[in-house]
C-alpha positions in Angstrom: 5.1 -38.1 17.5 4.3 -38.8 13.8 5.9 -37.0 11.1 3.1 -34.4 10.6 2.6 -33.3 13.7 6.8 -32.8 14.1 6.5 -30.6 10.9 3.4 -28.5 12.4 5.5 -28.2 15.7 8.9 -27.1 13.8 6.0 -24.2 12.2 4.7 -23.3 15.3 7.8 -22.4 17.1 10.4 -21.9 14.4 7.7 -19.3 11.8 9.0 -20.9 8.8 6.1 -23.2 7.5 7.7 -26.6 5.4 6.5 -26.8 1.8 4.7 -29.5 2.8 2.2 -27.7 3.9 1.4 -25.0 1.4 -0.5 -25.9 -1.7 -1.1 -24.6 -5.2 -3.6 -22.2 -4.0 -1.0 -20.3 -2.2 0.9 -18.9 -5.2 0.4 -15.1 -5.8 -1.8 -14.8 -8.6 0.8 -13.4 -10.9 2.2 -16.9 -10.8 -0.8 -19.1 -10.8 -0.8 -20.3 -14.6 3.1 -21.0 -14.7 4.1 -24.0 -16.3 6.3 -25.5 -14.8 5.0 -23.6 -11.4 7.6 -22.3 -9.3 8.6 -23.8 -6.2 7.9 -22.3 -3.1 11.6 -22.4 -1.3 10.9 -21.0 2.3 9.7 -18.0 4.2 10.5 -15.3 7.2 9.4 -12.7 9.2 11.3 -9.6 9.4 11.2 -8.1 12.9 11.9 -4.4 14.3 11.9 -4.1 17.9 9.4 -6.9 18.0 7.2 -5.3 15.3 6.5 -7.7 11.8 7.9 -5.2 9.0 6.8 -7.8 6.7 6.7 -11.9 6.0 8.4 -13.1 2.9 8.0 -15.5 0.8 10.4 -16.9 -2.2 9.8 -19.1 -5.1 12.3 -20.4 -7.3 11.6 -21.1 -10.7 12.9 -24.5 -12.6 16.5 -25.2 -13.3 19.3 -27.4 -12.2 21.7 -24.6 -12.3 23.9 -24.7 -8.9 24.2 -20.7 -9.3 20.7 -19.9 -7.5 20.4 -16.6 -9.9 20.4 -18.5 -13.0 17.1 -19.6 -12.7 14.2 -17.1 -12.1 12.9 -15.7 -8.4 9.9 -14.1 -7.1 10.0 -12.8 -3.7 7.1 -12.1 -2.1 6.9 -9.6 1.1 3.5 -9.3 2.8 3.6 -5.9 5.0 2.9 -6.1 8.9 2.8 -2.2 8.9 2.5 1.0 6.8 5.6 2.1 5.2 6.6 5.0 2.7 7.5 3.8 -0.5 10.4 6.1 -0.2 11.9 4.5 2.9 12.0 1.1 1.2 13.7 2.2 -1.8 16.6 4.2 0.6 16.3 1.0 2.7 17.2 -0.7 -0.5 19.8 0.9 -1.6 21.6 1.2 2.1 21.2 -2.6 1.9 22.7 -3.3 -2.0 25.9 -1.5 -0.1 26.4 -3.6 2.5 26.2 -6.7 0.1 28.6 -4.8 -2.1 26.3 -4.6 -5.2 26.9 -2.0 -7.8 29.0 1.1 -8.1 28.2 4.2 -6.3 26.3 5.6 -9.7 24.3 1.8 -10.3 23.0 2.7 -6.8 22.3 6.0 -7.2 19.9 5.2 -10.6 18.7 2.4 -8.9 17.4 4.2 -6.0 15.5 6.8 -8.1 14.0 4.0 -10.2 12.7 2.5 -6.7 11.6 5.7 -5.7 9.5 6.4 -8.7 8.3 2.9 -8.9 7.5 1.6 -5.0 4.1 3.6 -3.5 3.5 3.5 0.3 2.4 0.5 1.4 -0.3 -0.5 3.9 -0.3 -3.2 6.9 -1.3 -6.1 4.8 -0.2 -5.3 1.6 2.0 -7.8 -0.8 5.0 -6.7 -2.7 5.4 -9.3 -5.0 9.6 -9.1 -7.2 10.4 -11.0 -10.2 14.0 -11.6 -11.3 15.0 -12.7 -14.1 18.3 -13.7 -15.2 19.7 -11.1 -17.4 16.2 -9.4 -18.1 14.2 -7.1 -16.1 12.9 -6.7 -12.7 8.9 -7.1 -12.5 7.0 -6.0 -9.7 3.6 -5.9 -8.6 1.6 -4.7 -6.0 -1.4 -6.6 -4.5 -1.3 -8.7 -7.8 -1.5 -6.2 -10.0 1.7 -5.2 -12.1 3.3 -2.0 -10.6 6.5 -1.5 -13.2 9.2 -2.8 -14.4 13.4 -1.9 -13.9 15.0 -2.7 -17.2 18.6 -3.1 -15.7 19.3 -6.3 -15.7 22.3 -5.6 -13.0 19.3 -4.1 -10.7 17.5 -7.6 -10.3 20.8 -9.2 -8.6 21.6 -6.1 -6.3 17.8 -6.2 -5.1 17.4 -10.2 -4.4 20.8 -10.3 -2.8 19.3 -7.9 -0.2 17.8 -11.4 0.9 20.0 -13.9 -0.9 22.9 -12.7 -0.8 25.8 -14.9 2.0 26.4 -11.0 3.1 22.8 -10.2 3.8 22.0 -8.5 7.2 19.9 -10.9 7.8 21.3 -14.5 7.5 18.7 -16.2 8.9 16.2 -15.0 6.7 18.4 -15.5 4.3 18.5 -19.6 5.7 15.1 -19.7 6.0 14.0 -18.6 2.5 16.6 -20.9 0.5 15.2 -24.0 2.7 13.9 -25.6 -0.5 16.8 -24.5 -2.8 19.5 -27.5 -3.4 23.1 -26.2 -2.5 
């Protein structure tokens, strides 16, 4: 079996699709223009009781820093169903405590800036993060821009949800830092 068809195999049965196979044309338009483009590290599905909550996607931005948030992230998470925007920022913050991020108070402003930022989503809508090391948190909604959290503590709490070794889900966590060097 030739190397191409063993990569579309692996796709097939494993969900995660190699970077081989995505092209420039699959970057959210918030990062189309980027120079240098970020690199599309892996993907995931998120499952509930065999329902897709949503697909992710993450890129990673340029750097040769080993420390993963040194360098800039966009995560991108393409709803399978409708959920309140209010369930994923208390989803949010019940997930920053089991990865141990931020004090009790952190959380607490964290989860009403979520709250008055994050709208209900639809089945087939795409939630789209940007982290930056020490700056803000940028999100967007559908590719338009949505808000932005000014904490600069916030953006580490919320992309260890995914990225962080004491994630709930390690092997989303696995499959989205294919394409990251460790």
């Amino acid at each position: 079996m030739n190397h191409a068809r063993r990569l579309a195999l692996f796709a097939l049965v494993s969900g995660v699709v190699p970077a081989a196979f995505l092209r420039a044309e699959s970057l959210p338009p918030p990062l189309a223009g980027r120079s240098p483009a970020p690199l599309l590290s892996g993907q995931a599905v998120l499952r509930f009781f065999g329902l897709r909550v949503y697909d992710a996607r993450l890129w990673v931005g340029s750097g040769t820093s080993p420390n993963l948030f040194d360098r800039e992230l966009f995560l991108e998470l393409r709803y399978g169903l409708s959920l309140k925007g209010e369930r994923i920022a208390s989803r949010s913050v019940d997930e920053m405590v089991g990865v141990g991020q931020g004090s009790d108070a952190q959380r607490r402003a964290w989860g009403e800036a979520m709250r008055g930022l994050f709208p209900d989503v639809n089945s087939g809508d795409r939630l789209l993060g940007q982290y930056s090391p020490r700056g803000p948190s940028r999100f967007f909604l559908n590719d338009r821009p949505l808000g932005v959290i000014e904490d600069p503590e916030f953006g580490r709490a919320f992309f260890g949800i995914w990225l962080d070794p004491r994630t709930s889900e390690p092997a989303m966590r696995e499959s989205l830092l294919k394409g990251v060097p460790r």
